[in-house]
N, C-alpha and C positions, 0 to 999 in steps of 0.2 A: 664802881657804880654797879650795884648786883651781880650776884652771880647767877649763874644756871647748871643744871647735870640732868642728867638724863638718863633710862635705860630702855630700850624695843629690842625683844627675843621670847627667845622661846624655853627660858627658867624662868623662875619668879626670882628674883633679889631680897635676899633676907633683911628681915627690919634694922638688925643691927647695922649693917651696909649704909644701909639708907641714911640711919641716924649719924654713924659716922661721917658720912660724906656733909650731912647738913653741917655739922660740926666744923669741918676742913672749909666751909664756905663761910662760917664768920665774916671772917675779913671783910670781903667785897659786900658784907649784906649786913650790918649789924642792925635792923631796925624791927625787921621781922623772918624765921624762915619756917618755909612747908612745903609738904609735897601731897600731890594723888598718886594714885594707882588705876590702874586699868585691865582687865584682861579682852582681847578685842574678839570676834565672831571666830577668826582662825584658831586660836588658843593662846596668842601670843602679848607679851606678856611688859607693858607700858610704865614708864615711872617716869614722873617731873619732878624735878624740884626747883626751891631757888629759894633765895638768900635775897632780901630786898635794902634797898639803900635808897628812904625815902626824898622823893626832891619834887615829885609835882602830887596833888593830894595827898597830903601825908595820912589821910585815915585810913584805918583797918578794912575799911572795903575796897579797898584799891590794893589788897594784900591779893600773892599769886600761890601757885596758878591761878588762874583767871580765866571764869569762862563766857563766851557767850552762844547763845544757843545749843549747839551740839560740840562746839570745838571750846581747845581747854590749850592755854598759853603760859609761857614763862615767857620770862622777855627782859635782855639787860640791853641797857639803853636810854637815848630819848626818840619820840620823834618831833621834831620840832614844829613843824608845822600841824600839829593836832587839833589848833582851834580852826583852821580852813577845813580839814576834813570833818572836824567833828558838826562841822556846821552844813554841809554836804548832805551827811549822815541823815541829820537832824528834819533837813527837808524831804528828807524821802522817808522820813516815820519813825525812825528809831529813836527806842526812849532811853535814854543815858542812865545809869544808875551810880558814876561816880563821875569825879573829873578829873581823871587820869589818862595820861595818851597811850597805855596799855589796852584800855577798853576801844579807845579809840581806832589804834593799829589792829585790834583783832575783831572789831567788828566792820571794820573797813574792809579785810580778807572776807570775812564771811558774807559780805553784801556785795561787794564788787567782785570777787575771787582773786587769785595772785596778782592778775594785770594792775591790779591799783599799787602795785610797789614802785611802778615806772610814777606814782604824784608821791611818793612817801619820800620825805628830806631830813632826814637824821642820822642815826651812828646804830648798831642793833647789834643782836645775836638774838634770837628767837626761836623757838620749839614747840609748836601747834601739833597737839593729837586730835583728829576729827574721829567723834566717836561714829559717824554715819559709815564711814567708810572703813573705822580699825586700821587710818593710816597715820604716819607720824611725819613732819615735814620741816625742816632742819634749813636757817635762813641767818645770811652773812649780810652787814652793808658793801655797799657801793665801795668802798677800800680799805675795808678791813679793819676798823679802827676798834672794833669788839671782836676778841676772839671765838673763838669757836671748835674747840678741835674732838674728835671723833677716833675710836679704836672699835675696830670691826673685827668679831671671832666664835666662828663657826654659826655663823646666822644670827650674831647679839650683836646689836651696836651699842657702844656706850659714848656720853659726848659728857662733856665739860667746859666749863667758862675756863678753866688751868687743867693740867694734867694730873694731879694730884686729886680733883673732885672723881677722875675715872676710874682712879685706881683705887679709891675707897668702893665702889660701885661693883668693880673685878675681884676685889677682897686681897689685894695684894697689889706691890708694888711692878712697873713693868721694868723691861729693862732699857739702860743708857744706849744712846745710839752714837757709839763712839765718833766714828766718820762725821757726824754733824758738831761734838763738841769739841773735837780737833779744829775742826774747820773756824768754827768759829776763834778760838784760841789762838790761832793765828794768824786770820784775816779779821776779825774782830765783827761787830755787832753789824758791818754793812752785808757780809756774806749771810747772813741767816733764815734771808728769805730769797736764795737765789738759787735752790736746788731741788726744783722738783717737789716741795711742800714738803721736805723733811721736817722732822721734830728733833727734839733731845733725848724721843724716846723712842724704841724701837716700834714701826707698825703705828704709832700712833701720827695721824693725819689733820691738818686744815683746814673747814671746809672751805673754799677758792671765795678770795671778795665776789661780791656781784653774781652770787650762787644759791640755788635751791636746790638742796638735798631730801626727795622725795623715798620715803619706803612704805611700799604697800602694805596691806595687811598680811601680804603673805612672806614678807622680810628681801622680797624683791626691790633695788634699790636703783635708782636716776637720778643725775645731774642735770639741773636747768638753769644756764645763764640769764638771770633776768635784766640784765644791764652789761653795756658792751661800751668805755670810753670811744669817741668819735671825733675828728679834726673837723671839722666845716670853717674854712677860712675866705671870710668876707672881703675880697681887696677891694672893696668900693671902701669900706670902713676910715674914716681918718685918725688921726693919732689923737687929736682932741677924743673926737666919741669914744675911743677904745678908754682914754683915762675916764672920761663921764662916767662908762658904762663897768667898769670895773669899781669904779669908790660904789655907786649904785648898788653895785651887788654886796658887796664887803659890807656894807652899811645896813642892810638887808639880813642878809646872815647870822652881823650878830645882832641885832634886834630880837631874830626868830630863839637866838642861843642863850639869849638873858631871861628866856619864859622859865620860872621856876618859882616853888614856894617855900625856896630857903635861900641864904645867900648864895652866892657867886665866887671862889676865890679863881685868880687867874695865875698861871705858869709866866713867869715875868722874867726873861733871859734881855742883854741886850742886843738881839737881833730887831729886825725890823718889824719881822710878825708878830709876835708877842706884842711891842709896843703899837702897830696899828692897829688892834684889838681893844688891848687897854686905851688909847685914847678914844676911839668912837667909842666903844662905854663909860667915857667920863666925861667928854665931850659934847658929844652928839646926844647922850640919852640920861646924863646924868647920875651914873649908876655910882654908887658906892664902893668904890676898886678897894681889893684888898688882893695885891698882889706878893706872891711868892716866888723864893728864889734858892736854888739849889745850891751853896756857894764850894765853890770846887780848886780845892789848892792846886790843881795841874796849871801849870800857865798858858798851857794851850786852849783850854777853856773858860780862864777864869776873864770873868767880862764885869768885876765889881764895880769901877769906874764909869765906864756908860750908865749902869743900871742906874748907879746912884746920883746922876745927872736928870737923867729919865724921872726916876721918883720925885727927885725937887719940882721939876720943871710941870711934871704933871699934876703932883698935888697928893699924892695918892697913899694910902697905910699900905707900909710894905714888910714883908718876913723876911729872914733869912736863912734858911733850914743847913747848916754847914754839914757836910761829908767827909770821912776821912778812910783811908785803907787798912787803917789798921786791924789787927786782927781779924781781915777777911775771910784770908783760908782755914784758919781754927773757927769758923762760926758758920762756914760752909755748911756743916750736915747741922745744925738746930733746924727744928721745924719752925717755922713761920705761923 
């Protein structure tokens, strides 16, 4: 779902760089990509780009960067609740010029300032240059579900949706961070986010879920948590309410998560989530399920029989997308 990269320092980044890296963002963007440039009042020295993967306004004026007034965004992402804000927005004057919740998310910064991310309900990676100020301002969701990651050297930050978008940016490859692919290698996919925000790669960084990474115009740099998870446990609560108030919300969520203006395909494993997803959207809202399924010869994961229980029972067009190990380590070094 889009990409993003980025550069704030103090060279300029050569065109080819640039083009390169748009190149290496394919993938995550085939619909449209492009970048700006900036030099800001200090002398320092601005680039956005991003790779778009359209799903809400599919037309060319919802193509990014994307500015409004004096600030200028990339943004992969949704946010889902865009039509409550953008209706907010609306009553307090602002005239919309597309229907994308790009415009939305970034003129809701610009009108409220940061504090409006504590009403924003979506999934993000974000990169706003305010030309007023010549700062650049570097934004994670609530649990990280869009990466974000960042390599900082000698007063240049470079950032990317993947690590490979930074290293088209740096004009060269960084190196492996052995200690973390050992780790992983051995402890496997659960140890990978359990050390301090390593990468795969040396020096290159995270930014933290539920974070704003602030750099002035002068390449002066700040962490600010804008969200902090919180226990508040109601014992007056009954077990009824607690089931009310949870379908409630699950019911809610995907509602706001079905807003798009292309289909929907769903992750269809047979755990429970997956399927209470897919039933209230075929259920409750009537949606058109077109669910997919990763099928995985390990028997420790392979879950084809519930699935295919599930599928009858619900009704639903379903894929099977089969996997196999073969020839993994011979196809390790092709580029992607």
């Amino acid at each position: 779902m889009c990409g993003i990269a980025g550069y704030f320092g103090i060279q300029e980044i050569e065109l080819r760089r640039v083009s390169a890296t748009l190149d290496s963002m394919q993938r995550r963007g085939p619909d449209h990509r492009a970048h700006r440039r900036w030099v800001n009042p200090k002398g320092r020295h601005c680039e956005l780009l991003h790779a778009r993967l359209s799903i809400i306004d599919l037309d060319p004026r919802s193509h990014q960067p994307f500015a409004v007034g004096k600030k200028a965004m990339v943004f992969n992402g949704e946010l889902y609740n865009y039509r409550e804000l953008r209706e907010d927005l609306r009553c307090d004057g602002y005239v919309f010029r597309t229907e994308s919740d790009t415009e939305v998310l970034l003129a809701a910064i610009d009108h409220f300032g940061w504090s409006v991310l504590d009403r924003c309900e979506g999934m993000w990676a974000f990169a706003v240059y305010d030309e007023m100020d010549g700062s650049v301002t570097l934004c994670r969701d609530r649990f990280g579900e869009k990466p974000l990651y960042v390599y900082q050297n000698a007063g240049n930050y470079y950032f990317g949706s993947e690590p490979k978008n930074i290293f088209g940016l740096v004009g060269r490859c960084l190196e492996v961070n052995e200690n973390h692919l050992q780790r992983y290698l051995v402890n496997g996919y659960k140890s990978v986010y359990k050390h301090n925000g390593e990468t795969f790669f040396q020096n290159i960084t995270e930014i933290t879920p539920g974070t704003l990474l602030r750099i002035d115009e002068k390449g002066q740099s700040a962490c600010e948590r804008y969200w902090q998870p919180e226990c508040n446990i109601d014992d007056g609560m009954s077990y009824t309410d607690a089931v009310s108030g949870a379908r409630e919300r699950l019911i809610r969520s995907v509602e706001l998560r079905l807003r798009a203006d292309v289909p929907i395909a769903f992750c269809m494993s047979g755990g429970v989530d997956s399927n209470s997803l897919i039933s209230i959207a075929k259920n409750v809202f009537d949606y058109d399920v077109h669910g997919f399924t990763i099928v995985n010869t390990d028997l420790r994961y392979e879950e084809q029989d519930v699935i295919e229980e599930s599928v009858a029972e619900l009704g639903i067009r379903h894929t099977n997308i089969p996997v196999n190990t073969r020839e993994f380590l011979s196809q390790l070094r092709k580029l992607v």
